[in-house]
N, C-alpha and C positions, 0 to 999 in steps of 0.2 A: 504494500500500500504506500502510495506517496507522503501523503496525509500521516505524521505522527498518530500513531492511534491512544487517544486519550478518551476514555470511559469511569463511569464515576458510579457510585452507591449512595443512594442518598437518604435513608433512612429517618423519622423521626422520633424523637426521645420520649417516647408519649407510652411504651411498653416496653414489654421483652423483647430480645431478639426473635424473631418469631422464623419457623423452618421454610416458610417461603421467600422473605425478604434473605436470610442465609443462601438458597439456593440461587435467587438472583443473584449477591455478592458473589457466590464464586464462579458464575457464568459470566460475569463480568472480568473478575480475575484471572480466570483462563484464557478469555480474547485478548487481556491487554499482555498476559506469558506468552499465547502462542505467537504476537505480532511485534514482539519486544518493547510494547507500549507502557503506559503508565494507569494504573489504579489507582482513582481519587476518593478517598471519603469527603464525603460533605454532610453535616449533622443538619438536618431543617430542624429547628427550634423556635422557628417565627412563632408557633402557636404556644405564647409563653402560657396562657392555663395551663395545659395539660402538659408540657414540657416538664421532665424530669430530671435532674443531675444524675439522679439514681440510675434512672433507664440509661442515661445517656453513658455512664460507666459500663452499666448491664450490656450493652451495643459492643463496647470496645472490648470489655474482655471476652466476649462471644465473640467475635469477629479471631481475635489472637488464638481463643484456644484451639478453634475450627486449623490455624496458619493461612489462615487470608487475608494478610496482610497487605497494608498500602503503603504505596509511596509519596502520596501526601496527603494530609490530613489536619484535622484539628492539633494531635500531640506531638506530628515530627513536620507541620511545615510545610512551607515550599510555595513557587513562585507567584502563586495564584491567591492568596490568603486576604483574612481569614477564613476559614472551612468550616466557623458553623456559622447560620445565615444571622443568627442575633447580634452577629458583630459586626454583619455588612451591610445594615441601615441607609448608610451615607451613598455606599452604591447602591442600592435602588433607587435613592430622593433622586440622582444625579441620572440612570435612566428615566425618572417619570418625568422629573423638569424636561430633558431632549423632547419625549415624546409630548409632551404639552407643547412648548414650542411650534413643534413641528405639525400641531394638531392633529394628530395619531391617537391622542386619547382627548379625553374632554371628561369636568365633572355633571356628576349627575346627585340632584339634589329629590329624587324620588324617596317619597316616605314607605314604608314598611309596608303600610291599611294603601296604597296605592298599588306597590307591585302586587300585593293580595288580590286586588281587584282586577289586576290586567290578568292575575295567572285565573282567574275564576272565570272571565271572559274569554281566553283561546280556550279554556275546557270545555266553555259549551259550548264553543263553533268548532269542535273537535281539530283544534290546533295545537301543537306542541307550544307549552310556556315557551315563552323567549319575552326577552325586554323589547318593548315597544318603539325605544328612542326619543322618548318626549323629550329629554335636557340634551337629545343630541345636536337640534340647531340652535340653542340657547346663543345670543352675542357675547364676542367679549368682553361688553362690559357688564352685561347681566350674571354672567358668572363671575366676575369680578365683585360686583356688589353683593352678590349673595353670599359668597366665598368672606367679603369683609365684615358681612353682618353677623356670622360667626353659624351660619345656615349649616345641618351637618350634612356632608357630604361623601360619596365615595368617588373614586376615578374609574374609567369604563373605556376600553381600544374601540376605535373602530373598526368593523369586521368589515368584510365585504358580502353585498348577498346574493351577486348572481355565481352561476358555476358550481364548479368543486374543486375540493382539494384532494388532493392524492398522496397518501403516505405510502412512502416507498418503502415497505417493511421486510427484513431480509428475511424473516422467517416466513411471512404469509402472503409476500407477494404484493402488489397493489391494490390498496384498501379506499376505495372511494367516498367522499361524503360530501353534502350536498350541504352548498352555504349556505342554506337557508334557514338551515339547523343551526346555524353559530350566531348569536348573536352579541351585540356589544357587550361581551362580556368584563366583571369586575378585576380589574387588576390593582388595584389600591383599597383595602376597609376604610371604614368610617373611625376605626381607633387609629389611624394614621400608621399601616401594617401595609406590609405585599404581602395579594395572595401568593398558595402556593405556586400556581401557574407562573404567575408573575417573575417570584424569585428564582425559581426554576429554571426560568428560562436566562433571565439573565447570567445567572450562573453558570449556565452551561456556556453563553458567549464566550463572558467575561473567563472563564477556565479553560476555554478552547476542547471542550471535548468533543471527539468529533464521530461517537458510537452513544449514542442511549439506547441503553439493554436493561429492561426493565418487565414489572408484570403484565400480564394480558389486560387486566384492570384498567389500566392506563391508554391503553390503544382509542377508548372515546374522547380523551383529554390532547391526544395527542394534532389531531384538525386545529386545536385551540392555540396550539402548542409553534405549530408552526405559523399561525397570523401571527404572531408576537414575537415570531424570527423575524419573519420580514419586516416588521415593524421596528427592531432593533437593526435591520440592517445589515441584518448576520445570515450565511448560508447554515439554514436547518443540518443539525445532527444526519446522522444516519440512525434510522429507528429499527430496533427490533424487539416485537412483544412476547415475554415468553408465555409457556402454556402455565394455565392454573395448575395449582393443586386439589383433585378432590379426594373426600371420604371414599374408601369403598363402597359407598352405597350411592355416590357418584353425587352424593349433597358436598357442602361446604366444609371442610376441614375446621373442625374445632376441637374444644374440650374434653368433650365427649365421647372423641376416637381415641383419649388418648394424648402422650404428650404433644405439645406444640410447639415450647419454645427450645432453644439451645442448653437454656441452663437446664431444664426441666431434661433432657438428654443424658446432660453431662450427668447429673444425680442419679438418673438410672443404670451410669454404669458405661455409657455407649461411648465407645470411643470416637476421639477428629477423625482418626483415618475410616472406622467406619460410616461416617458419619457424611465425610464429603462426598467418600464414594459415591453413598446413598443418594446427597443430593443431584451427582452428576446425572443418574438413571432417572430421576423426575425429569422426563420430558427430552432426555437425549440418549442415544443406541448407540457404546460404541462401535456395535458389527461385531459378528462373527461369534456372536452370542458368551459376548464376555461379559464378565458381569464385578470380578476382580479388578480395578484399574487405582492405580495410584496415583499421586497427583502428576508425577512426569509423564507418563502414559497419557494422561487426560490434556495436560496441555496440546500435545503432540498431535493427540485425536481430535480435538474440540474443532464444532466448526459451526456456526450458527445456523448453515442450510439445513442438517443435520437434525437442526431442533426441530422436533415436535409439532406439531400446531394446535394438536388436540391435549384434550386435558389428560398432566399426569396422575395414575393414581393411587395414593398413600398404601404401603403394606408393609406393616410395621414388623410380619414374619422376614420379609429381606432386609429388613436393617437389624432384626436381631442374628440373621443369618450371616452378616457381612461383619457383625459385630463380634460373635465367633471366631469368623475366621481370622480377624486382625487381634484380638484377642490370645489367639495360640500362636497367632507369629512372634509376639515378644519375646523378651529374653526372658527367664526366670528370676533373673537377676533384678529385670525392672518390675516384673508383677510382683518379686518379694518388698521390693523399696514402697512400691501403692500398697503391698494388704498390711504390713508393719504396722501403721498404728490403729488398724481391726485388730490384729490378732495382739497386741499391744493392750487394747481394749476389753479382750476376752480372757485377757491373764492366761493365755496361751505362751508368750515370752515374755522375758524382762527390757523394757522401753532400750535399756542399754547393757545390752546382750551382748559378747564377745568372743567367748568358748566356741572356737573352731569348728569345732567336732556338732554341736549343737546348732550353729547356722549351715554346715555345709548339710546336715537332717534336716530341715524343716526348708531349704534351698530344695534338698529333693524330692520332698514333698508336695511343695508347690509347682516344681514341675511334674510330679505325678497327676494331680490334680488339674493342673490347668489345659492337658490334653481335652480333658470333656465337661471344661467349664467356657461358656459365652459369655460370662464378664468378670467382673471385681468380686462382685457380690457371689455371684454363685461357687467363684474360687475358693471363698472366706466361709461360704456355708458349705461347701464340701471337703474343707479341711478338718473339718471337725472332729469324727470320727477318730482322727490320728493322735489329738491332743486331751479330745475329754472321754472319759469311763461312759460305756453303755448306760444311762440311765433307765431309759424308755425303749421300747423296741415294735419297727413298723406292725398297726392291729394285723394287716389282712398276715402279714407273715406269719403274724406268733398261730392265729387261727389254718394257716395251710403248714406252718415248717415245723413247727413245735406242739402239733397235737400227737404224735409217734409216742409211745410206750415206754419204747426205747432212745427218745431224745438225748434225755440227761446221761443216761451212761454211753452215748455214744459222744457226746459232747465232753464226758470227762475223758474217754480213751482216745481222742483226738489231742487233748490237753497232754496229754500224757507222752505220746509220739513226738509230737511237737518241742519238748521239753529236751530232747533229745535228737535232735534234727541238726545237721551240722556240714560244713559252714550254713548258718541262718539263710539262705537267699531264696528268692524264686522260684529258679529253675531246680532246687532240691528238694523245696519244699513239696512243689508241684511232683516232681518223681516219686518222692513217700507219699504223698495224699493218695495218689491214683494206686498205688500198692496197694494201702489201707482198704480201701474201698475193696479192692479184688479180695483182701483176708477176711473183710467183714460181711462179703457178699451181698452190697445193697449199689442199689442204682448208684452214680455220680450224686443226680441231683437230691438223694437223702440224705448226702451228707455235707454235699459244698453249700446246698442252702441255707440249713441251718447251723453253719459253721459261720458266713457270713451275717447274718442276721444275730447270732451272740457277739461276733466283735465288731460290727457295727451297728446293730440296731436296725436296718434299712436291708433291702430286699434286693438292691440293685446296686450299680458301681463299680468303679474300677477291675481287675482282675484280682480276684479274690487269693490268689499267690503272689501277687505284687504287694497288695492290701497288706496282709499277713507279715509278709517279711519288713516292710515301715513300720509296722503297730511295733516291732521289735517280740523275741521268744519271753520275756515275763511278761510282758502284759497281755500277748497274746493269749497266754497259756491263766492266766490268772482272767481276763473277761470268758474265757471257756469255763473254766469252775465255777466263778459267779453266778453266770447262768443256768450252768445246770443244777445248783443251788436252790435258783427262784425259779427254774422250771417244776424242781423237784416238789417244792414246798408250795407250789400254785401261788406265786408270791411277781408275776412277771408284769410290770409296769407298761401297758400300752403309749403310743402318741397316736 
């Protein structure tokens, strides 16, 4: 492209990061990687009610922990500034003065119970509301004296209303609409504000961006979007609207389905790398029915033709799927540093534990474990077994593994083998178990079941010869006894 490519996100501090404004940021990010261009943040905050510092933090550190990172923004800078619009007041007064001047806009001193009346009037001649233009041939000195008598008022462009306009949108091709539909609409409030349109637009001049890649949402604002380029005098962006996001049930993505924001993600456990992935498949196909793609992969691939048109839609089983898999790509090393202060919490180790021998165990652990755990959490609640005594033991088990006659004494002659089992490992333990069974003449499953189910409580899990050789030969051999204890004495504690 000749054209530096300059693309921007422009979010407002008004909530959370939310998984679709996320998905645009890094569809943005990717065009401006794969064209060697530049990612702008720009905070819209003009709408000081509901604007938040909080949100406005909540923004940035979503943004970072996702690593969609920009290259200029409100906290590192750069040539175009300031980057949140509450600071750039002065440039808009200095666009709306030009476009007064140049009678491009004009004020309109229309009361509230007025526009009421005109939108109640196209209703029943079956007309789309639009403003009428009554203060649009006002003279200039009539809006001078009204303007001085302290009359309140807002500012309004003039549209044009024969023709159409034509957005040339790179994902959906050319989108037509008909001036008739636009009309002089507000670009200055009555509290002395730019709307969004307004600032928006001049922002994108005044920063030179020369891609808006933004939501589907936006493709009806966008006709408006461009009167108000031309009116500033500036060649229109290149536009592209991405697809929505819906529900599976093809309604509106909320609450309801489930989380929405980034932080609400991050608490659940889901990691950035799963998580961008995730977003990159809302509404784009790398080919070739890949579904693994990392972020160098994705710039590489990214291409806006590419994208979608149609809405994507939410499925929160492939983002726990994708979460998984980036999940067991770590190193054991980094999953022990994140579940540390859980298992720090569950008085499973000491905060400042050092004994060699006791971190390179519970290292191994966590890499046993985290083969068939999909996040943090489930890592930390499948470690358990290895650290805490059988309390409770799975109902449906105790009711199919431990109704046998011969449970308990088969549970203490397994203890008792085991006691004596040598070197402790695996593949030895596994060699004497499968003996046992042939001396003791019963199925496999009469005895690894309920062999499992005494030293961990639970029904299912790991390889019960792996299991065994971590639990270590006493406690192995001692959760066997107990068992057949409280098997013996009808004394077994269900969960």
């Amino acid at each position: 492209m000749a054209q530096e490519v300059r693309v921007r996100f422009a979010p407002s501090p008004t909530g959370a990061l939310h998984i679709g404004g996320a998905r645009t940021a890094y569809f943005n990010w990717l065009f401006a990687r794969k064209h060697g261009g530049k990612f702008v943040l720009r905070i819209d905050d003009t709408d000081r009610a509901r604007s938040t510092e909080a949100s406005y933090q909540q923004i940035l550190e979503g943004l970072r922990w996702l690593g969609i990172l920009w290259d200029e923004g409100p906290d590192v800078g750069g040539p175009y500034g300031p980057y949140r619009q509450s600071e750039r007041m002065d440039i808009y007064r200095r666009h709306l003065d030009r476009l007064l001047a140049e009678d491009k806009a004009y004020p309109c001193f229309c009361t509230p119970e007025e526009l009421a009346r005109d939108r109640e009037a196209a209703q029943r001649e079956g007309k789309p509301p639009r403003y009428v233009g009554r203060c649009r041939h006002l003279s200039p000195e009539e809006r001078s004296r009204r303007i001085a008598a302290g009359e309140p008022h807002v500012y309004r462009i003039r549209s044009r209303f024969e023709g159409e306009t034509v957005v040339h949108d790179l994902i959906r091709g050319d989108v037509a609409f008909a001036n008739s539909e636009i009309d002089d609409f507000i670009i200055w409030k009555a509290d002395d504000t730019p709307t969004y349109h307004f600032a928006s637009c001049v922002d994108d001049v005044e920063m030179k961006i020369s891609h808006v890649i933004r939501a589907e949402e936006h493709l009806s604002n966008t006709p408006r979007h461009i009167v108000l380029f031309e009116a500033l005098g500036a060649e229109p962006p290149a536009f592209a609207h991405v697809p929505m996001i819906l529900a599976p049930d093809r309604s509106k993505l909320s609450k309801r389905h489930g989380a929405t924001s980034v932080s609400e993600y991050r608490d659940m456990g889901i990691l950035p790398e799963a998580l961008v992935n995730y977003l990159l498949l809302l509404g784009f196909s790398p080919g070739d029915d890949r579904e693994i793609v990392d972020r160098e992969t994705a710039i590489q691939l990214f291409d806006l033709e590419k994208v979608a048109k149609h809405a994507a839609i939410y499925d929160v089983k492939k983002l726990e799927w994708l979460n998984a898999h980036y999940f067991r790509q770590q190193s054991p090393e980094a999953v022990m540093d994140e579940a540390w202060p859980q298992l720090v919490e569950r008085g499973y180790v000491a905060e400042d534990e050092c004994r060699r021998e006791v971190l390179m165990w519970v290292r191994t652990v966590i890499a046993f474990v985290q083969t068939r755990s999909r996040n943090l959490q489930e890592l930390v609640d499948g470690v358990r077994p290895y650290f805490e005594p059988v309390r409770a033991y799975d109902e449906k088990g105790v009711r199919k593994h431990f109704a046998h006659p011969e449970t308990a004494s088969r549970l203490r002659t397994v203890a008792d083998r085991l006691a004596g089992v040598a070197p402790f490992l695996a593949p030895v333990i596994e060699r004497e178990f499968r003996r046992w069974i042939e001396e003791m003449g019963v199925k496999s499953g009469e005895l690894i079941h309920p062999v499992r189910l005494a030293i961990t409580g639970l029904t299912v899990g790991p390889g019960l010869f792996d299991v065994i050789a971590l639990v270590g030969r006493d406690e192995a051999v001692r959760r066997l006894r107990e068992t057949a204890d409280r098997v013996e004495a009808g004394e077994v504690v269900t969960a």
